[in-house]
Structure formats: structure tokens, C-alpha cells
C-alpha positions in Angstrom: 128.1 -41.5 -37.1 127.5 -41.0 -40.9 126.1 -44.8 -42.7 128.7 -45.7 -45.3 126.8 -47.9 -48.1 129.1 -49.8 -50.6 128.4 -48.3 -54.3 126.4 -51.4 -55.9 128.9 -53.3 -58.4 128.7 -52.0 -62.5 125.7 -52.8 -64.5 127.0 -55.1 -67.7 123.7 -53.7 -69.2 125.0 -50.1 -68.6 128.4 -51.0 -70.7 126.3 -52.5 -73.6 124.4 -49.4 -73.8 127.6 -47.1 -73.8 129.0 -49.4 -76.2 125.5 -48.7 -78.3 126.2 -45.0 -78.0 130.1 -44.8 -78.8 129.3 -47.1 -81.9 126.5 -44.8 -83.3 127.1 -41.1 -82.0 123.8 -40.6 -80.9 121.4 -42.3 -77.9 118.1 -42.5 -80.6 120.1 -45.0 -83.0 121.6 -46.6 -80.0 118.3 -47.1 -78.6 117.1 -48.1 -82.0 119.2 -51.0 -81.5 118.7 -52.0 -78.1 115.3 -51.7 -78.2 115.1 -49.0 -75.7 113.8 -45.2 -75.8 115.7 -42.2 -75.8 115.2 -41.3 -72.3 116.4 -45.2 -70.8 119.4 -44.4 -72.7 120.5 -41.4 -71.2 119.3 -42.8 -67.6 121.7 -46.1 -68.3 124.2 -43.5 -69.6 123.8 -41.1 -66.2 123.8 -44.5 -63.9 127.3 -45.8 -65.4 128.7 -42.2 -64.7 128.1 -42.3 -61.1 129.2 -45.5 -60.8 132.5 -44.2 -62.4 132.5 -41.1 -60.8 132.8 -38.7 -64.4 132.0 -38.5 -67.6 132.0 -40.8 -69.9 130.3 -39.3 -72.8 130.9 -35.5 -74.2 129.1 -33.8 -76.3 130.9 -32.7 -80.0 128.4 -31.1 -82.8 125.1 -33.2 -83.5 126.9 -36.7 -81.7 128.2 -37.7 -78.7 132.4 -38.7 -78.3 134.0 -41.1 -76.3 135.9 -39.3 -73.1 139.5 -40.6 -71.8 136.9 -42.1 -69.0 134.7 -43.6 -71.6 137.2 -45.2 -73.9 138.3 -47.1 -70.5 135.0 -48.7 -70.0 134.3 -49.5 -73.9 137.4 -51.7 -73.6 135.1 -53.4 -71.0 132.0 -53.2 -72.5 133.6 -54.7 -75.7 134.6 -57.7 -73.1 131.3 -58.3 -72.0 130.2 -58.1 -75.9 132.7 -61.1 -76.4 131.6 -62.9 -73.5 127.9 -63.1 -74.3 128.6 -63.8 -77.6 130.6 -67.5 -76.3 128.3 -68.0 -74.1 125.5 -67.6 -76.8 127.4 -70.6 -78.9 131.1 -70.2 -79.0 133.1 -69.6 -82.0 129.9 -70.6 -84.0 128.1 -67.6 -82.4 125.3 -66.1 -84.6 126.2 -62.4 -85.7 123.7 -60.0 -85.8 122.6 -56.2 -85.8 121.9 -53.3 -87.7 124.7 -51.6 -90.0 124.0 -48.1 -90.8 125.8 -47.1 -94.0 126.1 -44.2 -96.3 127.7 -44.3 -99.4 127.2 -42.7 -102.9 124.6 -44.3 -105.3 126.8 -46.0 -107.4 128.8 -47.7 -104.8 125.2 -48.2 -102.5 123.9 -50.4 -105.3 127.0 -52.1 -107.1 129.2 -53.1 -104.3 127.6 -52.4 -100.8 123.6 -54.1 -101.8 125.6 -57.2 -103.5 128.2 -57.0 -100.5 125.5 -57.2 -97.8 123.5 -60.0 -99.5 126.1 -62.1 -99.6 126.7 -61.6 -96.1 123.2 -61.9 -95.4 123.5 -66.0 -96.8 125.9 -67.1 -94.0 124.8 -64.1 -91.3 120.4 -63.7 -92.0 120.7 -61.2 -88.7 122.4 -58.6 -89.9 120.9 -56.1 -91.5 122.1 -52.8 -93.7 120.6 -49.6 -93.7 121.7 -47.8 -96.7 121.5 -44.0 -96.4 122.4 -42.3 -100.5 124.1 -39.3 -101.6 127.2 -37.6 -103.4 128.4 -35.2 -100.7 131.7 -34.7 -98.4 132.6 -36.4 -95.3 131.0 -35.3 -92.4 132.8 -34.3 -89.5 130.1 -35.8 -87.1 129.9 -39.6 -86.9 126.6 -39.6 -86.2 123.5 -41.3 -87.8 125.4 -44.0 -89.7 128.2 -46.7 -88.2 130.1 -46.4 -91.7 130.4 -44.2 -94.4 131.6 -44.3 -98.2 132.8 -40.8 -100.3 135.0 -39.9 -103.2 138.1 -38.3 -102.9 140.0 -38.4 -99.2 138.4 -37.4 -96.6 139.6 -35.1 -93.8 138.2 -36.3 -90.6 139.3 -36.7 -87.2 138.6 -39.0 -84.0 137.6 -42.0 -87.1 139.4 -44.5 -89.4 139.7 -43.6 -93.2 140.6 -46.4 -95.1 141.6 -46.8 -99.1 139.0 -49.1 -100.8 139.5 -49.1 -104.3 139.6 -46.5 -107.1 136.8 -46.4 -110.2 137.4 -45.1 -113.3 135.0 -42.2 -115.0 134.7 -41.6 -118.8 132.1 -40.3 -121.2 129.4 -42.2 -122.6 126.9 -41.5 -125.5 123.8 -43.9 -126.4 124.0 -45.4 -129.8 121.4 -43.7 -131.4 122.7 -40.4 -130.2 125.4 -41.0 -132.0 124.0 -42.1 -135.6 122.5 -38.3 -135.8 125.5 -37.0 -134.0 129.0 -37.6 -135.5 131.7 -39.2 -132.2 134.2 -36.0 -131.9 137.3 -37.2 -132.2 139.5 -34.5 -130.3 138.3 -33.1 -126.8 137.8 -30.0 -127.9 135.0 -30.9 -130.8 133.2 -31.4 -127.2 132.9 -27.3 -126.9 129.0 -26.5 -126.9 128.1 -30.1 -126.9 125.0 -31.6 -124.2 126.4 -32.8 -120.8 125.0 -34.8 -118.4 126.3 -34.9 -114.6 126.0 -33.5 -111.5 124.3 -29.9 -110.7 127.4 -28.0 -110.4 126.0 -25.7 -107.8 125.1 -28.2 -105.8 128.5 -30.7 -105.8 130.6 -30.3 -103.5 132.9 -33.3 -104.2 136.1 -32.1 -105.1 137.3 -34.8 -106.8 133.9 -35.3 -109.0 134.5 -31.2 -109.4 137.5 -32.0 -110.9 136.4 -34.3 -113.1 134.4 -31.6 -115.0 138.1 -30.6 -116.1 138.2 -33.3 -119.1 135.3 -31.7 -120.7 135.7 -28.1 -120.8 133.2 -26.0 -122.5 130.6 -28.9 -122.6 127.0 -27.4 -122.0 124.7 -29.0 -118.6 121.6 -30.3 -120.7 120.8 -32.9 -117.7 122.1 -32.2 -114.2 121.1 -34.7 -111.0 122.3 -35.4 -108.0 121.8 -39.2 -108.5 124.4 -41.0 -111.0 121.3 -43.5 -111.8 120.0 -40.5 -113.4 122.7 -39.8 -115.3 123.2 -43.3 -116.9 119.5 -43.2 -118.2 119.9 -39.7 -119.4 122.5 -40.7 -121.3 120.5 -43.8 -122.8 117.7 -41.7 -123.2 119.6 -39.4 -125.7 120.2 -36.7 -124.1 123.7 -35.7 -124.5 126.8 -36.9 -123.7 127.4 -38.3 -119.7 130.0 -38.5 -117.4 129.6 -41.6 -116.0 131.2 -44.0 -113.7 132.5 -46.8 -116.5 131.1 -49.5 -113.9 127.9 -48.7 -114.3 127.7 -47.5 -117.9 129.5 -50.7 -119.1 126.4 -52.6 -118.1 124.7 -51.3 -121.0 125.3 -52.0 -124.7 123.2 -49.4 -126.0 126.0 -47.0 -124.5 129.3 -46.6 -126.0 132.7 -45.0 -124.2 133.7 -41.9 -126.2 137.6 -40.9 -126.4 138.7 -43.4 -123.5 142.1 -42.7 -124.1 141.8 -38.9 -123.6 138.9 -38.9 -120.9 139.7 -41.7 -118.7 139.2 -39.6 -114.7 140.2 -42.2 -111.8 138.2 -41.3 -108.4 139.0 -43.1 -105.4 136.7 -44.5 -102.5 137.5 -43.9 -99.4 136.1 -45.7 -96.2 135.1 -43.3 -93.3 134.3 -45.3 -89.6 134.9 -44.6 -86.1 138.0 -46.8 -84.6 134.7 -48.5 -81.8 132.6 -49.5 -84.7 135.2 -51.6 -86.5 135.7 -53.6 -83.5 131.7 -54.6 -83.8 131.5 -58.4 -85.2 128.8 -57.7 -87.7 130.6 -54.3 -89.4 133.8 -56.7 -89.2 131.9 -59.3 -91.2 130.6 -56.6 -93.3 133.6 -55.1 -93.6 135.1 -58.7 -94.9 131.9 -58.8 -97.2 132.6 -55.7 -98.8 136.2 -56.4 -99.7 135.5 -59.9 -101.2 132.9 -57.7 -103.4 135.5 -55.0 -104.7 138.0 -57.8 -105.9 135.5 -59.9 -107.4 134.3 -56.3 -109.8 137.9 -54.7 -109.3 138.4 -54.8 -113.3 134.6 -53.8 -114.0 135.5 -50.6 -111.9 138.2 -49.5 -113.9 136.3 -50.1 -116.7 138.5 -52.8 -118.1 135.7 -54.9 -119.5 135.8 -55.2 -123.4 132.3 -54.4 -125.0 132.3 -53.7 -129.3 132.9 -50.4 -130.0 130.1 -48.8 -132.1 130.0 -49.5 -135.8 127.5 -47.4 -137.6 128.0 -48.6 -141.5 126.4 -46.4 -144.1 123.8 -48.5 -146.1 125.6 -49.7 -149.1 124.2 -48.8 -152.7 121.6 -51.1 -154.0 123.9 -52.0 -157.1 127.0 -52.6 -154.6 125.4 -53.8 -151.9 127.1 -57.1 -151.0 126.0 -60.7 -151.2 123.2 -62.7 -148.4 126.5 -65.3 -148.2 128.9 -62.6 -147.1 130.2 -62.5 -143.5 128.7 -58.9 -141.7 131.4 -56.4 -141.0 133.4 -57.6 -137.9 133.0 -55.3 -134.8 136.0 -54.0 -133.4 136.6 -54.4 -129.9 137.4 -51.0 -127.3 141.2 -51.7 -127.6 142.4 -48.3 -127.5 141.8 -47.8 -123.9 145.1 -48.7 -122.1 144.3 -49.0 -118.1 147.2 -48.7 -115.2 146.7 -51.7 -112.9 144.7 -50.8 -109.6 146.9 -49.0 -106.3 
């Protein structure tokens, strides 16, 4: 007579680890944040399998998917999540982790840094890794919980969400244009320095597009970092294309033709539907929004700055009185903006 042993009961550790893995796409970062190595992972992983009796995991590209099987048990796992975190204090539960993020360079550094230390004031345990770069949206969720592009994404098995739109116009530095007359028409822009992306090397369709409002213009700096391309532009070296959030901190820079070249991009929040349930990307999450209202005009380059004024020095028999008021500058008001989506 064949011994019948009962299966032994499901290991809560086992469901934390699964929920480590769905969050993340891949068993290093989930290990990463259990504090566990590769090869635990993927025992833990095998163990909650037999238990099951089939797959919870299946492979797709460089990451690893949730199966009908496996979305089951994260619906537990998330349950034990919850119950160790009242346990660990209630509603006043400490949230903590590691948020892996990637975004542009912009966004990383004006909303998602300023985001996160604000966060980091109520919540000191979480932490943000922030992974930079102008590129599409990948069709693996893997190696990041979150992720930030331009333009819609196209993406499957994940979340894309709206988060605000940011407004792109061309900048020169102030001395650039005391030797170089502002063009007052588009096309006087025909021939003239540039500074943007490497065209080969964008492949942002939106950004792409943007290249439209200056046809003709001439690449005299190209980067794949927007960082570089607002120093650049200080630096002289042509005219720049450049997010008006980041330009507008300057006043050695001043916005050329808003009225005509005035390119609205949108950002666009990629994340799989697991990781949004996790209490510190939630927080985040909450952090992040509170950031884009708070700089919502600033990205749509509403903020007023003088416009340039470059007076030719009067004659020395004409030129006016120690007691007379300076010429007044004239604010930016040509630039009409549409109110944000």
C-alpha cells in the first residue's frame, strides 16, 4: 500500500518572493530587494509551483510575465503584503523599498528627483533609482518598476497613464544674440546653428517631430542628454531646442519666436498593473503628481521672464541724462499658451 503524505501548507515567504518577481520582471532585481541571490529566487519560485501544481511564471523576451496561475496567487501574496504591513504598525505602517525608475533627463531631474525627496521627508525608506535616457518604450518591463517617455507609448500587459504635457521652443543666449540679429520669421532660421538631439540616434517620434518647426536649421551641437543642450545653448553655440522648463531657469537665455515655435510633448507614464498596487510606488506615485501641479505652469513655459533688450549705445552728444529712468524691459507677452489637457 502506497504512503500518502499531505503536501505541506504554502510558504507566505514563497508569495512575497513571487510578488518580488511579478513587480520587477526579473529574479536579480527581485532578489536585490529581498536580499536574496539569484538562485534562492528561482528555488522559492520552483517550490511555490509544486505547491500549486503549474506554472506561475512564463518567460516573455529579457523578463518574466505573470501566468493565469500566477496572477491568482499575487492576489494572495498582495494579502499577505497587507497583513504584515498591520501587523508591523497599522495604518501608521512605515513604507519602504526600492523604486526603480526610468524617465528622460529632464523629467529625472525636475519633477521625479524633487518628487522623491519630498516623499523621502514623510517616507526616509523608500528609495529611487533613477535609470536616464530619451528613448521609446520598451516592450519588456524589466529592470525598472516605472517608466517615463515622450509621446504614447504602445505597450501591452502594463498601465500607460497621461501625466502632463511640456512645452518645447527655441532658445538663444544673450550674447549670441548681440552678434547675431533674433530672425523674425521661421524661415530666416534656414542655415542657422542648432542644438538638439543626434538625429540618427532619436528615435522619439514625437521629439522627431519637433525638428519640423525648424526646417533647414544646421546640427552644430547634437547630445543625447537635454542638460547638454541647455548649456550649449548658453555657451553660444547656436540656437536650441529646448524644453521651456528647463531653459526658463536661466536669464542669460531668451525664447525666440514663441508664438511660431511653441511644440507641446506629452509624458506618458508606463508601469505594470502589480507594481501600482505596491505601497511605496503608490506613495511615489502620489508624490509625483503633487510635483507636476505644483510646476504645471513652469512646464508649459508660462512663466514671464523680460524679453531681451539690446539698446545701441546712444551718441555721446545725445546720450541721455544720469537722472533718467533706464529703458523699461518688456515682458514675453506675445506668447499666448492653451491651458493644460
Amino acid at each position: 500500500m502506497d504512503a500518502h503524505f499531505p503536501a505541506p501548507p504554502l510558504s507566505a515567504d514563497d508569495l512575497l518572493v513571487l510578488l518580488a518577481v511579478a513587480r520587477s520582471g526579473r529574479f536579480t532585481a527581485a532578489g536585490q530587494q529581498l536580499g536574496l541571490n539569484h538562485t534562492t529566487v528561482a528555488r522559492r519560485i520552483a517550490a511555490l509551483e509544486a505547491q500549486l501544481g503549474g506554472r506561475v511564471l512564463s518567460r516573455e523576451g529579457a523578463g518574466w510575465e505573470l501566468t493565469p496561475l500566477g496572477s491568482r496567487a499575487l492576489a494572495a501574496a498582495e494579502g499577505v503584503e497587507r497583513a504584515l504591513g498591520r501587523l508591523d504598525g497599522g495604518d501608521t505602517a512605515r513604507i519602504g523599498g526600492l523604486i526603480r525608475l526610468s524617465a528622460t533627463d529632464g523629467f529625472s531631474g525636475f519633477v521625479a528627483a524633487p518628487a522623491m525627496a519630498a516623499l523621502r521627508r514623510t517616507h526616509p525608506e523608500v528609495q529611487l533609482e533613477l535609470i536616464t535616457g530619451t528613448r521609446q518604450a520598451s516592450h519588456q518591463r524589466t529592470g525598472a518598476d516605472l517608466e517615463v517617455v515622450v509621446g504614447r507609448p504602445q505597450v501591452r500587459r502594463a498601465r500607460a497613464i497621461h501625466l502632463a504635457d511640456y512645452a518645447l521652443g527655441l532658445y538663444a543666449s544673450r550674447d549670441w544674440l548681440r552678434e547675431h540679429p533674433a530672425p523674425q520669421d521661421p524661415e530666416e532660421l534656414a542655415g542657422q546653428p542648432l542644438v538638439y538631439f543626434i538625429e540618427s540616434m532619436l528615435h522619439v517620434d514625437s521629439l522627431d517631430d519637433a525638428r519640423r518647426a525648424v526646417p533647414g536649421m544646421q546640427d552644430a551641437v547634437a547630445s543625447t542628454n537635454v542638460y547638454v543642450h541647455v548649456d550649449a545653448t548658453r555657451g553660444g553655440a547656436g540656437y536650441g531646442l529646448l524644453p521651456a522648463f528647463l531653459a526658463d531657469q536661466h536669464e542669460d537665455l531668451v525664447r525666440v519666436l514663441p508664438d511660431e515655435i511653441d511644440e507641446r510633448l506629452p509624458y506618458w507614464l508606463i508601469a505594470r498593473p502589480e507594481a501600482l498596487n505596491q505601497p511605496a510606488i503608490a506613495a511615489f506615485l502620489d508624490a509625483l503628481q503633487s510635483r507636476l501641479a505644483e510646476v504645471r505652469p513652469h512646464l508649459l513655459g508660462e512663466r514671464q521672464s523680460p524679453a531681451p533688450h539690446f539698446p545701441a549705445p546712444a551718441p555721446p552728444s545725445h546720450r541721455p541724462p544720469a537722472s533718467r529712468s533706464p529703458p523699461r524691459a518688456h515682458p514675453r507677452g506675445s506668447a499666448h499658451w492653451d491651458d493644460p489637457e
